[in-house]
C-alpha positions as CSV (number, residue, x, y, z in Angstrom):
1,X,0.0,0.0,0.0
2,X,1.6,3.6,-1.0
3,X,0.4,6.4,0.8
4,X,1.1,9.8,-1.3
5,X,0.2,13.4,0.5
6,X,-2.3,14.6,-2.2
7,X,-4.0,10.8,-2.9
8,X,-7.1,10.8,-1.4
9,X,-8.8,7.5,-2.7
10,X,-9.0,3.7,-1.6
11,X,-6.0,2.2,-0.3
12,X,-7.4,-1.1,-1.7
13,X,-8.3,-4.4,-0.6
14,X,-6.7,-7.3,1.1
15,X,-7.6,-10.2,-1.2
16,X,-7.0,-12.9,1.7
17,X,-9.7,-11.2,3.5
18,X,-12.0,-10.3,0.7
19,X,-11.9,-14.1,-0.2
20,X,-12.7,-15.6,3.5
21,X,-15.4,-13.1,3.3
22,X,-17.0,-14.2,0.7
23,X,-16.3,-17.7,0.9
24,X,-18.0,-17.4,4.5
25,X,-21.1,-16.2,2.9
26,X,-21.0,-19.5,0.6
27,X,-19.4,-18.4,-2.7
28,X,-17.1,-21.3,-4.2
29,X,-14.4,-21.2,-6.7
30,X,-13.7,-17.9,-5.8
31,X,-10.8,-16.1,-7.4
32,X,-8.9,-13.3,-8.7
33,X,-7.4,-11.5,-11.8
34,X,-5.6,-8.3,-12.1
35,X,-7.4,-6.4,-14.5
36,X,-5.7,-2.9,-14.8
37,X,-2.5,-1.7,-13.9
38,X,-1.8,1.9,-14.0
39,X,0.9,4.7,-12.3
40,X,-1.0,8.1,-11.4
41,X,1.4,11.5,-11.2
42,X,0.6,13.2,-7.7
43,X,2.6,16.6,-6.4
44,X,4.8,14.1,-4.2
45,X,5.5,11.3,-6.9
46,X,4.3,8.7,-8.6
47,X,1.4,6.5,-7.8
48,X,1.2,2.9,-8.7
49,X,-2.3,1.0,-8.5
50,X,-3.9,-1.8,-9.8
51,X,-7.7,-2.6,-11.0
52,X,-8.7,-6.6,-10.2
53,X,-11.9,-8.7,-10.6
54,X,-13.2,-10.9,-8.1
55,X,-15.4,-14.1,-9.0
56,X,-17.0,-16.4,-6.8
57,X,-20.4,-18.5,-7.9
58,X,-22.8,-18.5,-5.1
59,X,-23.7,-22.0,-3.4
């Protein structure tokens, strides 16, 4: 997780967690994919971040 001065948006999720979450709440098969990545310029640098899909079919 980055944290610039000027970025004031979603530090993102934890995927482990996300996962157990939903998993808890009887989705199967659930997984992941990375569908973006992108850098953002901010007054104090650059900003990396990424865009990802979660699946999961419902029991």
């Amino acid at each position: 997780m980055q944290k610039k001065k000027d970025f004031h948006g979603h530090n993102g999720f934890d995927r482990d967690e996300l996962k157990a979450l939903m998993e808890k709440y009887n989705f199967k098969n659930v997984f992941f994919e990375t569908a973006y990545e992108g850098k953002k310029d901010m007054k104090d640098g650059v900003l990396d971040y990424s865009l990802f899909l979660v699946i999961g079919m419902k029991r």
